[in-house]
N, C-alpha and C positions, 0 to 999 in steps of 0.2 A: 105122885111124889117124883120130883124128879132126881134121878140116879149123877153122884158125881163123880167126872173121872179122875182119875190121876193124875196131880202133876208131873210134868216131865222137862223139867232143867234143860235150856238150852248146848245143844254140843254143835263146836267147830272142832274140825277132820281139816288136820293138817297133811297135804302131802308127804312123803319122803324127799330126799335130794335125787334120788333118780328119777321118777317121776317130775319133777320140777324144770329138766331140761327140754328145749324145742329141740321136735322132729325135722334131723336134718332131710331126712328124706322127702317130708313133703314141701319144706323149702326148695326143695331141687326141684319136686316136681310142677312149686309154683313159678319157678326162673324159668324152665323151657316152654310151659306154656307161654307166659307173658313175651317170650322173642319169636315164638314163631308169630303170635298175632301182631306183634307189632312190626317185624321185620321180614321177617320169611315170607310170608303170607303173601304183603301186597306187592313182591317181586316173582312169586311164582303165578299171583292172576294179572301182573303186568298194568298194577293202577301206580300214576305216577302222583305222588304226593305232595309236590312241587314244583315249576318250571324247571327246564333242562338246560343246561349252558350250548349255543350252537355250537357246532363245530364244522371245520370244513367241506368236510364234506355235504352237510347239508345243504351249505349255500351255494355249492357246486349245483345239488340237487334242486335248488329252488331256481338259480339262474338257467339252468336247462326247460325248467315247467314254464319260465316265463314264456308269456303271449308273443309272436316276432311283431316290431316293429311295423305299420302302417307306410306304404308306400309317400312318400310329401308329409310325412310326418317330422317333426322336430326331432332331433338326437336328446336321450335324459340328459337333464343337466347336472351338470358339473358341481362337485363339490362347490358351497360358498369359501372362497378364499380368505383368508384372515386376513383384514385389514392393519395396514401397516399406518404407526402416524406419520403423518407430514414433516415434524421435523427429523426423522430420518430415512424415508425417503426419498425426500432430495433435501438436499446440503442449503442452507444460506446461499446466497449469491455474495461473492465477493466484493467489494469494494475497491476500485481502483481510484489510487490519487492519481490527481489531474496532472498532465505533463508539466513542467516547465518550460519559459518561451526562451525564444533563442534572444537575444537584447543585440541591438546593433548600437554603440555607441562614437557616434562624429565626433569630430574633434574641436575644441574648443575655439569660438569667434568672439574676440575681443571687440564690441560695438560700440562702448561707452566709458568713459573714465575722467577723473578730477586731478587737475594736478595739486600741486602745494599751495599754489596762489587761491584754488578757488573754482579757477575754470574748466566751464565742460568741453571732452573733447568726442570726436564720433571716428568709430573705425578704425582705420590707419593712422591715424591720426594721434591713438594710444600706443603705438608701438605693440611690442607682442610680448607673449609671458612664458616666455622657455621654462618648463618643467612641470606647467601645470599639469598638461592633457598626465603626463604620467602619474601624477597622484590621485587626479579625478575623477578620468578614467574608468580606472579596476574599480572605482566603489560605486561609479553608475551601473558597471556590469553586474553588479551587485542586484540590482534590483530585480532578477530573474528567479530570486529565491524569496521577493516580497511575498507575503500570502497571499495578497490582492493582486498579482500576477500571475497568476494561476490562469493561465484560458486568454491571456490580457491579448490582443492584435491590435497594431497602430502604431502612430505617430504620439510622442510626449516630448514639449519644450519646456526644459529648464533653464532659468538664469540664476547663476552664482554669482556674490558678489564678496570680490574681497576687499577688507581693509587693509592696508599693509602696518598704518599708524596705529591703527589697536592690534592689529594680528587676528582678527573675526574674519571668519565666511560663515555664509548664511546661503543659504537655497530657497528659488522662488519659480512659482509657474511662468512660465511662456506662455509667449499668445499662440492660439489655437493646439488645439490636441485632439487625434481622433481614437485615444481607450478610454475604456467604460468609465474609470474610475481614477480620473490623474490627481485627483486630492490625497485619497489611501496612496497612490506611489508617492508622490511628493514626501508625507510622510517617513516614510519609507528611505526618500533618498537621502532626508536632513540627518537621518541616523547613522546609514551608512559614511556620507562624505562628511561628519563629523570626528576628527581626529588630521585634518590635513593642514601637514604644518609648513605654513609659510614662509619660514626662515629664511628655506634653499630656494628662493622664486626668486628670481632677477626680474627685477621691477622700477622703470621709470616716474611713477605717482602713485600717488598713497592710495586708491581707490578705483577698482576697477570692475566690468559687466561683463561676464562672460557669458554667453550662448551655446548650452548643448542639446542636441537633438536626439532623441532614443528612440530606437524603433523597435518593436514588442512584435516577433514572430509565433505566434504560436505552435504554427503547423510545422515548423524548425527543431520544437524545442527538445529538452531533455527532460529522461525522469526523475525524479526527488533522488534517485542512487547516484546520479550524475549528476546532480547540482554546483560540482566541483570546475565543469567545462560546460558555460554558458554557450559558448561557438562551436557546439557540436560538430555541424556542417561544413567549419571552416577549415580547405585544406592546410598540411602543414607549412608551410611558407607562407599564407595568407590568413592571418586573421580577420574576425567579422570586423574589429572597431577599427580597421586601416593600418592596422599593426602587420608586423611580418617578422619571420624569423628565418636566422641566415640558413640556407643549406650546404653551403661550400664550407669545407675544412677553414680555410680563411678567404675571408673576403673583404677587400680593398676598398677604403671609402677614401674620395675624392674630393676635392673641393670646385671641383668644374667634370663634367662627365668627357669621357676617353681619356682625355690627356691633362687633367688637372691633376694637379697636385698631391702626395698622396698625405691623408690625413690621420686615419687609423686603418688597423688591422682589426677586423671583426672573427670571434670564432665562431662555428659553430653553434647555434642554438642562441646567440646573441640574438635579442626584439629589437629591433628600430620600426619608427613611425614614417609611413608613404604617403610622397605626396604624387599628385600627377605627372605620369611615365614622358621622359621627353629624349626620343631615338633610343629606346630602349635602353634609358637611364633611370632612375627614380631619386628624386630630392629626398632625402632622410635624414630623422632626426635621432641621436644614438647619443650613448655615453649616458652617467648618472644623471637621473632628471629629466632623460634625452634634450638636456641642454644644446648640444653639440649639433651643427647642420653640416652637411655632406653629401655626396651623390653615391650610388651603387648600381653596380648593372645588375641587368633585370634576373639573369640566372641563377645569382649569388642569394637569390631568396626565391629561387623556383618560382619565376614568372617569364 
């Protein structure tokens, strides 16, 4: 028969509240164990637990250990340089514009003309056209700022032709020409010698051919800031185009050289047009239009 025991009711044992709190004490004594193994420790057996930052004195220490140098041995090389770019390292190269040419313009040759009737005449034969060269002129010397004059060297022949009976001129090429490009100048000159007013031209026939000659210096010229004085080269009293300017306070124009006549007083800085020197005289043409002919000696315009 088997003997039965006693039931016995489960019991739960609850702590008290003092019983219930952690032992600070062995908290403390688990915090100084836990720092000396993890920190004290592996600085008193001198194990490093991570690379070391150098410092200088080491590399002091390492360039002393290094091996010396081999006799015909190469020197260590040098730092690689940081490459710089190109465009600032060196700049653009500038651009220069091209000089301007010096322009020498002759003076106007009357070869051709009609009179009222019809008929042609040649040379002399048309009489002469007082006042043109002064209008004409300034606007051929004009062509030294064409852009197609830029570099230009040579000979260029123009012929203008005036009508007096409509009041038209018109510009045309000459025979022969030695620059590159006398079509672009011609261009060029129909622009500038457009505005020349015929009125003030004292003129014997309705239609007449005038001949001017340019010549294109290059190696003379001026830069585009100077575009303003085409005759760079030319001294004061002597202009490129045969022109002159007086240098005497006043200077006495004549109608026959020494002892002719006297005609005007010039001042100062007054232009007159030269013709060939005769005993150190010169035939000129002065007054509005340089209408007016005369003689002046040769000092009166520093020659």
């Amino acid at each position: 028969m088997f003997s039965r025991k006693a039931e016995v009711g489960l019991q739960v044992q609850i702590p008290p509240a003092a019983q219930d709190r952690p032992s600070w004490m062995k908290v403390g004594v688990i915090t100084a164990i836990g720092f000396l193994v993890g920190v004290a420790w592996p600085r008193i057996a001198g194990v490093r637990l991570g690379p070391s930052v150098p410092s200088d004195t080491a590399s002091a220490a390492a360039a002393a250990s290094a091996p010396p140098a081999e006799p015909g041995s190469a020197p260590p090389a040098a730092p690689a340089a940081i490459p710089v770019p190109a465009a600032i390292a060196s700049p653009a190269p500038v651009a220069v514009a091209p000089s301007l040419p010096a322009v020498t313009v002759g003076h106007g040759v009357v070869f051709a003309c009609k009179t009222s009737d019809g008929d042609s005449l040649k040379g002399s034969d048309c009489g002469s056209l007082p006042g043109l060269d002064g209008q004409v002129m300034p606007r051929l010397r004009k062509l030294a700022e064409c852009p197609d004059a830029a570099g230009a060297s040579g000979k260029l022949h123009l012929v203008v032709h005036l009508d007096f009976s409509r009041g038209a001129l018109s510009v045309d090429l000459g025979k022969g020409h030695g620059v590159a490009s006398p079509d672009a100048l011609l261009a060029c000159a129909k622009t500038d010698v457009t505005g020349v007013g015929l009125g003030g031209i004292a003129h014997d026939n309705p239609r007449y051919s005038v001949a001017y000659s340019l010549t294109f210096d290059s190696a003379g010229g001026a830069t585009p800031a100077q575009s303003g004085s085409v005759a760079a080269t030319a001294t004061p009293g002597d202009a490129a185009d045969g022109s002159a300017q007086v240098v005497w306070e006043v200077a006495i124009v004549r109608d026959a050289p020494k002892t002719g006549k006297v005609l005007a007083r010039l001042q100062r800085g007054a232009t007159v047009h030269v013709g060939s020197a005769k005993d150190g005289w010169y035939p000129v043409k002065f007054g509005d239009g340089f209408g007016s002919d005369g003689w002046l000696y040769r000092g009166a315009i520093g020659r």
